[in-house]
N, C-alpha and C positions, 0 to 999 in steps of 0.2 A: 696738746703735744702727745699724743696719740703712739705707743710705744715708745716712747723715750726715755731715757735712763738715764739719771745723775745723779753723781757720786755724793752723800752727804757733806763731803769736804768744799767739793767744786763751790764756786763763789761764780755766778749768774748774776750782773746786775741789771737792776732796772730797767727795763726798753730793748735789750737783747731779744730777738727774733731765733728762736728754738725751731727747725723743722720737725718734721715726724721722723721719727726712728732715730732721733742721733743717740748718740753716745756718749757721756761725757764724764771720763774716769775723775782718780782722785788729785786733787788741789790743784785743777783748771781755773783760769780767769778770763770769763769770759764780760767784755766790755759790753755800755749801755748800746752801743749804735755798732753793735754788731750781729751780721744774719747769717745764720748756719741753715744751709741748704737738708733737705732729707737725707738721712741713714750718713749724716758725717758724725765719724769718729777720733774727737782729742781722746788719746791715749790715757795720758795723763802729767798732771805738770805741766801744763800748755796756755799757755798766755795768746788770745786772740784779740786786738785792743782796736783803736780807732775804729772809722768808720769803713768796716770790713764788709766783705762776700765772700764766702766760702762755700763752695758748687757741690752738689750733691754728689755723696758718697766720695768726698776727698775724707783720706785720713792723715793726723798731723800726729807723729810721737813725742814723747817724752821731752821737756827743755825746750820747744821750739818756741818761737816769739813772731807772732803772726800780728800784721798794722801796726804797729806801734811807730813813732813820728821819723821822717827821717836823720839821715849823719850827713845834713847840711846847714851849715853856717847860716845861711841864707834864708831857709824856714823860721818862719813867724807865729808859726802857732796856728796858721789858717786850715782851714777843712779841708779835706783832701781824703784820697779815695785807696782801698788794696782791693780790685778783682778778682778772685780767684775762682776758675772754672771748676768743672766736674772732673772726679776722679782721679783727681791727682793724690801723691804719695809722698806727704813732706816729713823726711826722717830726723832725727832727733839733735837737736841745734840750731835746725835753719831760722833763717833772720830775713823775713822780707817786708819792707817799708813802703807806707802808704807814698800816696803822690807829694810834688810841691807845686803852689799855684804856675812859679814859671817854667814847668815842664807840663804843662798840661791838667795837674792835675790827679792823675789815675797811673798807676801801677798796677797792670794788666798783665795774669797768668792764663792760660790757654786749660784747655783739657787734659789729661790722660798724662800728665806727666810723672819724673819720678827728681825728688829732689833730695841728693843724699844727704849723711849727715857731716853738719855744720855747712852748708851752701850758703851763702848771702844774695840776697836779691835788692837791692839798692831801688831809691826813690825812683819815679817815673818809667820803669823798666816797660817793655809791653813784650812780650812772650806767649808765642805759637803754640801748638798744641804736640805733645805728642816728645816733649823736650826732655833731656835725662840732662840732671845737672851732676857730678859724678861728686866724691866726698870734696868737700871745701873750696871748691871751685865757687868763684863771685863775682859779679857783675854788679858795677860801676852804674851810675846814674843812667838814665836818659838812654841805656842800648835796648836795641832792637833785636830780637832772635826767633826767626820763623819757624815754619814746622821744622819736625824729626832733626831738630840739633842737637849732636850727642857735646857736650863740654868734660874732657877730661878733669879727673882728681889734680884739686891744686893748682889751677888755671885763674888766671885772672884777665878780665875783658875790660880794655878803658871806656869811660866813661864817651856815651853817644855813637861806640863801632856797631856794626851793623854785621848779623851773620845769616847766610841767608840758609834756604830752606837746604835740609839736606845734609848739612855740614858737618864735619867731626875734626875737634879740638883735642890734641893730644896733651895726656899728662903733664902738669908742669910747663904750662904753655904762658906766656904773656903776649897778648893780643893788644895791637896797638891802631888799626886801620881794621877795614871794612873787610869783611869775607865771601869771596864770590857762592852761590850756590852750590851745593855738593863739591867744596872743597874741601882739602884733607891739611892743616895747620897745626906743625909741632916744631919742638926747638924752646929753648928756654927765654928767646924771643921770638914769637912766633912766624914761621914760615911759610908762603904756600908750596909744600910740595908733593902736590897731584891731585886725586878726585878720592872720593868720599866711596869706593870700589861697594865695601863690603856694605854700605846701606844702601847703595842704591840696586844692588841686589837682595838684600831683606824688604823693599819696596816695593820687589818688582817691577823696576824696568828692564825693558827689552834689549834684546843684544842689541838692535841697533841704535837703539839713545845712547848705549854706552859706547857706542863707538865714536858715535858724533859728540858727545859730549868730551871723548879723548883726543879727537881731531882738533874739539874745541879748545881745547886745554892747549895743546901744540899750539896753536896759532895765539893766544894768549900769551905765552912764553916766547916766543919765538919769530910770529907775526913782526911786518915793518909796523913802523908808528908807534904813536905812543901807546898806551897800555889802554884808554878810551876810544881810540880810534880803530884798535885790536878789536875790544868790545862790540862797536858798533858795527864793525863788517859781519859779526856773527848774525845779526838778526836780520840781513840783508840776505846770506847766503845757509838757513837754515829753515827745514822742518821739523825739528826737533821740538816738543816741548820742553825739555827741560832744556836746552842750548838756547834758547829764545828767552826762557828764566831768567840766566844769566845775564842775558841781553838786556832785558829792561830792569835786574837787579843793578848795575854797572852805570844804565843811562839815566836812569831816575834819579839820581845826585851824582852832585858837580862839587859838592865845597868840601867832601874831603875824600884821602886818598883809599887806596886799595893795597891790602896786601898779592903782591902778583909772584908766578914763579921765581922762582931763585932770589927773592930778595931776602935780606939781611936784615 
C-alpha cells in the first residue's frame, strides 16, 4: 500500500483491497469485500460496506454511507454489487445501495460526478458519467440517468424513470415518467417545459443542433399524433445528432410513459 495513509482510529477489515495513495481519515469503516481504487479519499466518518468499488481518486466526506444493503422489502441477504467510477465527489450524508438480485444485480455510478450532501442513490440505479446530484435530491430503485444530468436540490425521481443525457431537473421537482434528452423538467410535479438551453451550451453544441433540437421540441409539443408517433417522425426527418438522441431515447421503450410538453 505504497503511500497510503490511515488514520489510527479507521477500522479496515479483513479482505479489504486498499489502492496506493488512498486516504483514509479518522473512524472510517471500511468492509471485508470492499476495493478502494488509487489516491481515494474517505474524509472521515465514512462507512464503505458490502461488496463495493470505488474508482480512483473519488472522494467521499464526512457521514456518508457507501454499499451498505438495500431499503427493499424484497432483499434477502443475497450478494449484490455498488460500482462506483472514478473521480466522483460524494458529499457528506449520501446514502447509495448496493444492487438486488431482481434488478440485475449492480448499482452502477459513472465517472466525474458530484453528489451533494444527503443525496440518496437507491438499489439497482445505473448512472452516467458526468451527473451532479444537487443537495438531497434521490433516486428510487431501478432508474436509469445518462450523461451530464444536472438533478436539482430536493428532487425526487420514481422508481424505474429514465432521464436521458443532457437533462436538467429543477429544484423541488417530483419526477414521475421518463425524461426526453436535453430536456428542462420543473414544477412541484414535474413538467417538461423546454430544452436543457444552458448545458447544451456548456457542451458545446452548435447553433445548429440547437435549433433543430427546438424545431424538435415544437413538433413534440405540438406535432399531430400521439406523442410516440411525434417521436418517431424525428428520426425520419433529422440530421441532428442529438435530435436522433431523442429519437431512439423515445423508441427504445414502449412500456412506460413520457413526460411531454405541457403536461401536468
Amino acid at each position: 500500500m505504497t503511500d497510503t495513509a490511515i488514520h489510527p482510529t479507521a477500522f479496515i477489515e479483513p479482505g479489504a483491497i486498499i489502492g496506493e495513495g488512498c486516504r483514509i481519515g479518522p473512524f472510517c469503516h471500511v468492509g471485508p469485500d470492499v476495493r478502494l481504487g488509487d489516491r481515494v479519499v474517505l474524509k472521515s466518518h465514512v462507512v464503505v460496506a458490502g461488496h463495493t468499488v470505488l474508482g480512483e481518486e473519488t472522494v467521499i466526506f464526512p457521514f456518508a454511507c457507501i454499499g451498505e444493503v438495500p431499503q427493499d422489502l424484497k432483499f434477502k441477504g443475497e450478494t449484490t454489487q455498488l460500482i462506483v467510477g472514478a473521480r466522483n465527489r460524494i458529499r457528506e450524508h449520501v446514502t447509495m445501495n448496493t444492487g438486488t438480485s431482481g434488478g440485475g444485480g449492480i448499482t452502477r455510478i459513472g465517472d466525474d460526478g458530484l453528489f451533494m450532501a444527503g443525496c440518496h442513490v437507491a438499489h439497482d440505479v445505473q448512472i452516467g458519467n458526468r451527473v451532479v446530484l444537487v443537495n438531497s435530491a434521490a433516486l428510487a430503485g431501478h432508474c436509469l440517468i445518462e450523461d451530464d444530468v444536472i438533478i436539482g436540490g430536493l428532487s425526487g425521481v420514481h422508481q424505474f424513470v429514465r432521464i436521458g443525457q443532457g437533462a436538467i431537473i429543477g429544484a423541488v421537482t417530483m419526477v414521475t415518467n421518463d425524461v426526453i434528452p436535453y430536456g428542462l423538467v420543473q414544477s412541484p410535479r414535474g413538467v417538461l417545459d423546454g430544452l436543457n438551453l444552458v448545458g447544451l451550451k456548456r457542451r458545446g453544441a452548435s447553433r445548429s443542433d440547437t435549433l433543430a433540437l427546438r424545431a424538435a421540441f415544437q413538433m413534440l409539443a405540438q406535432g399531430e399524433g400521439t406523442f410516440q408517433d411525434r417521436a418517431s417522425r424525428l428520426g425520419e426527418e433529422t440530421e441532428s445528432p442529438y435530435v436522433r438522441h431523442i429519437f431512439e431515447f423515445v423508441t427504445s421503450q414502449r412500456d412506460r410513459t413520457y413526460l411531454t410538453p405541457g403536461q401536468n
